[in-house]
N, C-alpha and C positions, 0 to 999 in steps of 0.2 A: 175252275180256274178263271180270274175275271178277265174278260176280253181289253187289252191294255192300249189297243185302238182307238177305245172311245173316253169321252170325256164321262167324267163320274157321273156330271151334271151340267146343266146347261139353263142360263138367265138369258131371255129375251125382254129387247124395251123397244120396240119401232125395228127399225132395219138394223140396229146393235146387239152383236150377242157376247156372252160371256159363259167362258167353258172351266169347269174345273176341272184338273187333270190331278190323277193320284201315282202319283209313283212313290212304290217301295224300294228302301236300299235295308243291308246290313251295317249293323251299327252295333257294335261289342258284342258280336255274336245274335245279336235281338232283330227282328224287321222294326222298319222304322218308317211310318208314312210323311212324307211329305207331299203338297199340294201348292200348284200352277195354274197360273191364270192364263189363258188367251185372250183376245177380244179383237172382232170381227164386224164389220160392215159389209151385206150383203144388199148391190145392187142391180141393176137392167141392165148393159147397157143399149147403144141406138139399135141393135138389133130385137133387143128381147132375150136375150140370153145372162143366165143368172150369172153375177160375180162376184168375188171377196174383195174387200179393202181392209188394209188397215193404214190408212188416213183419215182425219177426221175434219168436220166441217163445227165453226163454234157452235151451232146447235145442238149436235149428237154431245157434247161437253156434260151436259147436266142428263143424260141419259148414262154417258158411261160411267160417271162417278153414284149413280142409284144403284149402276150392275155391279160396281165392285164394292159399295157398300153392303148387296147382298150375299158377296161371295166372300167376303169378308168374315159377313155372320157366320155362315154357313161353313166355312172352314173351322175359325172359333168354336163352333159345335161339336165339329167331329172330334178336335184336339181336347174340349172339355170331356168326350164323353168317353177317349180313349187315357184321358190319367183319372177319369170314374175307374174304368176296368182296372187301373193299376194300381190305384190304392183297394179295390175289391179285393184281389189277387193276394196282396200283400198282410190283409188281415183275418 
């Protein structure tokens, strides 16, 4: 059973990360995977203590749009490779 806690996958670019998340539902009877993006900024702060953002500073801009290009692919793959299996199936 997959642990539905954690994220499938995970892109890091600097202190920017990008999570995919896979959730299944029922759809006519069939599972049906769909996929979710988070995106995260982890920082210090004046203590020394790790934290999450999610605002962004215009720098991180050209970092988060590489992470969601990758997660982009990366999703695009699992959906090619899951109507692979469906047209397999069907012949």
């Amino acid at each position: 059973m997959p642990d539905d806690t954690r994220p499938i996958t995970t892109y890091r670019m600097g202190s920017c990360n990008a999570a995919i998340w896979r959730n299944v539902n029922d759809q006519d009877g069939q599972s049906v995977a769909h996929y979710s993006v988070t995106l995260q900024r982890r920082y210090r702060d004046k203590d020394g203590n790790w934290k999450d953002a999610t605002s962004w500073y215009p720098g991180h801009l050209p970092q988060l749009i590489l992470l969601l290009i990758r997660c982009t692919w990366w999703i695009a793959s699992q959906e090619d490779s899951a109507a692979d299996d469906a047209v397999s199936a069907e012949a």
